[in-house]
C-alpha positions in Angstrom: 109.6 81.0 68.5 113.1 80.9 70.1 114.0 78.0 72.6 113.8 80.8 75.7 109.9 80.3 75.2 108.1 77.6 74.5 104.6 77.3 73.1 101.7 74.9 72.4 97.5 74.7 71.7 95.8 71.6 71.9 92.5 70.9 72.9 91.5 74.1 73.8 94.4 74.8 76.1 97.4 77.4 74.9 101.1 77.1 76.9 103.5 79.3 77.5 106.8 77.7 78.9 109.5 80.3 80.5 113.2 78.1 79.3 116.0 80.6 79.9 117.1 78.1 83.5 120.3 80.1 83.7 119.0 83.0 84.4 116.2 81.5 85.9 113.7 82.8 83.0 114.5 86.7 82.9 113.0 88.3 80.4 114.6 89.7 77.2 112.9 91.6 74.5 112.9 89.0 72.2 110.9 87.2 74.9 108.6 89.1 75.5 108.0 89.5 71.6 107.6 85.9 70.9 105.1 85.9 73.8 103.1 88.9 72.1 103.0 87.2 69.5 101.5 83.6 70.5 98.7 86.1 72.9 97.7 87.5 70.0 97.5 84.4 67.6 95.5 82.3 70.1 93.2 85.7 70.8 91.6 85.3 68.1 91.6 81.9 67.7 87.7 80.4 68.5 90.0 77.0 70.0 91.9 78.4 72.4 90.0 78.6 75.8 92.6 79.0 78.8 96.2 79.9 78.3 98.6 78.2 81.0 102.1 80.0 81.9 104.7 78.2 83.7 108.6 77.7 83.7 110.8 75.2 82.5 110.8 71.8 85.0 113.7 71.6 86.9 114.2 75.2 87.8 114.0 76.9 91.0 112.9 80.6 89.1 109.1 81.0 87.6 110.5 84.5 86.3 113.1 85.8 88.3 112.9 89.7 86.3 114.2 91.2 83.4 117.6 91.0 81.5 119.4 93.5 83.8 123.0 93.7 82.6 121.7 94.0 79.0 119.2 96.9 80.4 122.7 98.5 82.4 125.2 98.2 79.6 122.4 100.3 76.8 121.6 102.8 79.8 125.2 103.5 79.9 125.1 104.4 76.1 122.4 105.9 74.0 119.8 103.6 75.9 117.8 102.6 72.8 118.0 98.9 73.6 116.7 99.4 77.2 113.7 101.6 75.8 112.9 98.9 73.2 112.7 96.6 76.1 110.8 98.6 78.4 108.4 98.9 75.2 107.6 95.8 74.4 107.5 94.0 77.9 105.0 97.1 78.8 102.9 96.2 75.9 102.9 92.8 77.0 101.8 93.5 80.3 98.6 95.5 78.9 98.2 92.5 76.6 97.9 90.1 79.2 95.9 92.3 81.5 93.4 93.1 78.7 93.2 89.3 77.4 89.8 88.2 77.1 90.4 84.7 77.7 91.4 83.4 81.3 94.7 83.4 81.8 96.2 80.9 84.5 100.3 81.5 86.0 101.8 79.0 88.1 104.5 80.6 89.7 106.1 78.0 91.6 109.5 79.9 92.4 111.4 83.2 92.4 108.8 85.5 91.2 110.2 89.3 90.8 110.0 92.2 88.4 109.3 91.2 84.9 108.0 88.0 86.5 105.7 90.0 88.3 104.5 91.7 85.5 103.3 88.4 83.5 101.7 87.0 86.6 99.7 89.3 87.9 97.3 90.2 85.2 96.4 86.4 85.3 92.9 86.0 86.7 94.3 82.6 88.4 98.1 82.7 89.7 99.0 79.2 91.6 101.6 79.9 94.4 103.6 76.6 95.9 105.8 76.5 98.8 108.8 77.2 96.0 107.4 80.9 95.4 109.3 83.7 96.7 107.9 87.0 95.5 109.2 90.7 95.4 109.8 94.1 93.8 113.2 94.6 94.7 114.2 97.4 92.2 114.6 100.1 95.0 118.1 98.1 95.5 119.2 98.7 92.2 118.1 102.1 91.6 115.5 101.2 88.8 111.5 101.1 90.0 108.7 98.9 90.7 107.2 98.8 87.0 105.8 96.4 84.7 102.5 97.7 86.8 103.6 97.8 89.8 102.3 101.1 90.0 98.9 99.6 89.7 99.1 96.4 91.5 101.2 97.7 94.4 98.6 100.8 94.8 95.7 98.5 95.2 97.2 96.0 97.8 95.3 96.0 100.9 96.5 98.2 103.6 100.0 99.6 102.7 101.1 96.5 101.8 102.2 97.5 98.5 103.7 100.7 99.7 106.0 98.6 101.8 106.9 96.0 99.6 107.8 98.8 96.7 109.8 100.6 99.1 111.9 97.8 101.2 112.1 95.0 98.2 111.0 92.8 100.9 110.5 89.1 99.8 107.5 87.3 100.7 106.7 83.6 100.5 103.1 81.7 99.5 100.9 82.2 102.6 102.4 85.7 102.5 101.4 86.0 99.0 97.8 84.8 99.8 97.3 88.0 102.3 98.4 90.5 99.9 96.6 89.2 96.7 99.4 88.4 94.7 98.2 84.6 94.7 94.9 83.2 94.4 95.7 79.9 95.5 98.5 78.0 97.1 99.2 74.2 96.3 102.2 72.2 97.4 104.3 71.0 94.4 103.2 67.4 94.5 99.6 68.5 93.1 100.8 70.3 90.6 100.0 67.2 88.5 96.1 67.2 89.1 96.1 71.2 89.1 97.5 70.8 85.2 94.8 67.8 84.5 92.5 70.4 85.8 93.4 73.2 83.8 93.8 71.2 81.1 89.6 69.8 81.6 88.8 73.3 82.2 90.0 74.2 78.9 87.2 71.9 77.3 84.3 73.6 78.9 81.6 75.6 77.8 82.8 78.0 80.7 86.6 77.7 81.4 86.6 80.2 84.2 84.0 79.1 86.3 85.3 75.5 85.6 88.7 76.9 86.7 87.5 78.6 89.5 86.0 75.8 90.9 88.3 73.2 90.3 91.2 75.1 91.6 89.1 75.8 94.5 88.8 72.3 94.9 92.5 71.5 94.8 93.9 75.2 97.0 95.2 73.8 100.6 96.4 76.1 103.4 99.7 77.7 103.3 100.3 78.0 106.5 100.8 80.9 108.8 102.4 84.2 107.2 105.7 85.3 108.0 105.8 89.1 107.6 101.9 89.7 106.7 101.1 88.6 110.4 98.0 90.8 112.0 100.8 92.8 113.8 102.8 92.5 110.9 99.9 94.4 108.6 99.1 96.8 111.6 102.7 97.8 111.7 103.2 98.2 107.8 99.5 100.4 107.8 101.0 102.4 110.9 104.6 102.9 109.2 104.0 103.5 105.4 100.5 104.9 105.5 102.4 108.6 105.7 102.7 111.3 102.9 106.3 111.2 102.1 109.6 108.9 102.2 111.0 111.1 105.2 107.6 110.8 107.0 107.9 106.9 106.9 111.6 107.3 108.1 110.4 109.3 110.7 107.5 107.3 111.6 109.5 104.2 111.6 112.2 105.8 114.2 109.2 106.5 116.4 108.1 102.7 116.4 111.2 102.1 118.3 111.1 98.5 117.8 112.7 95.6 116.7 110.7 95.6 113.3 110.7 99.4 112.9 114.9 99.1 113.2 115.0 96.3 110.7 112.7 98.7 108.1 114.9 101.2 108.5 118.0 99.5 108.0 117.0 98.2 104.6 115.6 101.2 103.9 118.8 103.0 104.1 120.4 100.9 101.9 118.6 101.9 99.0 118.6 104.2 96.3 117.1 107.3 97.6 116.0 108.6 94.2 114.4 105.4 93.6 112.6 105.3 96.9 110.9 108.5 96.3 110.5 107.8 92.4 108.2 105.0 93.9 106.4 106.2 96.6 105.4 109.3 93.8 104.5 106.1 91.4 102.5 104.4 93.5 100.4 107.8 94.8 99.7 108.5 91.5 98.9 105.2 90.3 96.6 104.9 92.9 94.5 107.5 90.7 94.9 106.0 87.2 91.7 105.9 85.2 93.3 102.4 83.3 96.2 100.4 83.0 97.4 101.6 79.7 97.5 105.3 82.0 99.7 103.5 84.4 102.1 102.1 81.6 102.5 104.8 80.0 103.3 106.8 83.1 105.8 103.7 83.9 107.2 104.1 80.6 108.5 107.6 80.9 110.0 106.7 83.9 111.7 104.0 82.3 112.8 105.8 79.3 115.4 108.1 82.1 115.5 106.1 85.0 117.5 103.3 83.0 120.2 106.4 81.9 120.8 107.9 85.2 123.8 107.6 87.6 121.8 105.5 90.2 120.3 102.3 88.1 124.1 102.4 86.4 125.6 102.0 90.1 123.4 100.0 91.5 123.8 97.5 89.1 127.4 97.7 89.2 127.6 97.4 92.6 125.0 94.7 93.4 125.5 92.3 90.0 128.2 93.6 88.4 131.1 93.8 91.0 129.5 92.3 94.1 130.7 94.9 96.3 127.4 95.6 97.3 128.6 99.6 98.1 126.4 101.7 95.7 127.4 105.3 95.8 124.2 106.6 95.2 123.7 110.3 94.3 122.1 112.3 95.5 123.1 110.3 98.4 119.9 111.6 100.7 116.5 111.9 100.4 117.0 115.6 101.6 118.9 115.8 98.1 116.3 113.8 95.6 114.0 117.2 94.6 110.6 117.3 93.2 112.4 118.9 90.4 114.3 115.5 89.9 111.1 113.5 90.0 109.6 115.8 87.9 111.8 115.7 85.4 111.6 111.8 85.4 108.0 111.7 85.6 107.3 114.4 82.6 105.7 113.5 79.2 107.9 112.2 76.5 107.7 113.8 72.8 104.9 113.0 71.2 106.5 110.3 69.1 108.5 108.6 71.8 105.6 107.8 73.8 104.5 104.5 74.7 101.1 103.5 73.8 99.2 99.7 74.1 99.1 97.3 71.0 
């Protein structure tokens, strides 16, 4: 195992650490490998009860995405890297959603994008007043994946829709609302959470000695921010429509102070991207299974990361700062279903992605 990712089994209880601090734990692909690799040791192994991931103490990121300039400079060449990325963190994901044994993220911090994608298949993900969660990839022109075509498609309401489409961050007792947390602890319990976890791990039944304990420990996060009762009335009312121009439209009917603020993030984002995921979301809302959904994600992957809009986006948003992508086609009017479908078609046979 490399440095980036720590690991550890003792006493029935299998860690993963997240230690890449400067660049508050992104994934790279040799990450997500060594990862892969410790899941599928302690899998099989009769000792291991409950896997724990966290992030280096210290650091204000759980797992703040994926290696981006790394994924930017391959796209801008033959893109092999960025597909063996995309690859391997995808069959992590499935991995990790498939595990048999409970699975327990504390994501105390920025969670977003690849972060995202190693949290949410945990059956117990422990939010603190340090989390701040989103899926901001519409701002770079990339896409909600690691599942987000599955997770964002099951959130209550439209909740997902709008969080896909605006980036928008969210904090704990938001998180609560729209089930990306099970439970939300303040930092300074954090101790008897891991003593907990840890106890659990020496049970005859780990997840019901989880669930309980966890329980026992979860306190109030207060009142939400954005996933108010008007707030999730508005979302529903806004993003509930059959097409990106129908929310845009919909929104400029609202005529209000939340409707303008939707609509002025909105436009700042890559219009290919915003109807590559409202598309991803619609159909993952049908998937028969998560491997389905990844694969679906995968193909997206496979161009998205090669076309002019990820390529801009990133230059102008982490690159040069300028924070002026020149996104084309420039309108929604301009993105065609023939665009989408060609980023949404099956791969060749041998360049598809397919689970572990």
């Amino acid at each position: 195992m490399t440095d980036e990712i720590l690991t550890s089994a003792a006493n029935g209880l299998a860690h993963i650490t997240l230690n890449r601090p400067q660049a508050l734990h992104a994934l790279n692909t040799h990450m997500c490998a060594n990862m892969t690799e410790a899941l599928l040791q302690w899998r099989d192994d009769d000792s291991v009860r409950v896997v724990l991931i966290d992030h280096a103490p210290g650091t204000r990121g759980f797992c703040a995405g994926g290696d981006i300039r790394f994924l930017a400079e391959s796209g801008a060449g033959d893109g092999k890297g960025a597909r063996g990325f995309f690859y391997t963190e995808y069959q992590l994901n499935h991995l990790l959603f498939t595990y048999p044994k409970p699975v327990v993220a504390l994501i105390d911090g920025v969670t977003m994008g690849g972060g995202v994608g190693i949290s949410m298949p945990a059956r117990f993900r422990i939010a603190t007043e340090n989390t701040t969660y989103a899926m901001p990839e519409t701002g770079i022109g990339l896409f909600p994946d690691v599942g987000g075509g599955w997770y964002l498609a099951r959130k209550p309401e439209q909740i997902g829709m709008w969080l896909a489409l605006t980036g928008a961050r969210i904090k704990a007792a938001d998180c609560l609302i729209a089930g990306v947390a099970t439970h939300y602890m303040p930092t300074e319990i954090l101790g008897p959470a891991r003593a907990q976890i840890a106890g659990a791990a020496q049970t005859h039944d780990p997840a019901a000695a989880l669930q309980s304990g966890l329980d026992a420990l979860c306190e109030s996060a207060g009142k939400p921010k954005e996933l108010s009762e008007e707030g999730v009335f508005n979302i529903t009312r806004a993003f509930s429509h059959d097409s990106v121009e129908a929310i845009v439209t919909a929104l400029e009917e609202m005529n209000s102070d939340w409707a303008r603020a939707q609509l002025a993030t909105l436009a700042t984002k890559s219009p290919q991207t915003l109807k590559v995921a409202f598309r991803q979301l619609r159909e993952g809302a049908r998937m028969q299974s998560f491997a389905d959904e990844m694969r679906q994600e995968y193909r997206i992957a496979a161009r998205v990361v090669q076309r002019h809009d990820f390529l801009e986006g990133v230059r102008a948003l982490i690159v040069d700062k300028d924070n002026k992508p020149q996104w084309n086609p420039p309108t929604l009017a301009g993105v065609t279903d023939a665009i989408l479908d060609e980023i949404f078609a099956p791969l060749a046979a041998d360049e598809e992605w397919s689970p572990l």
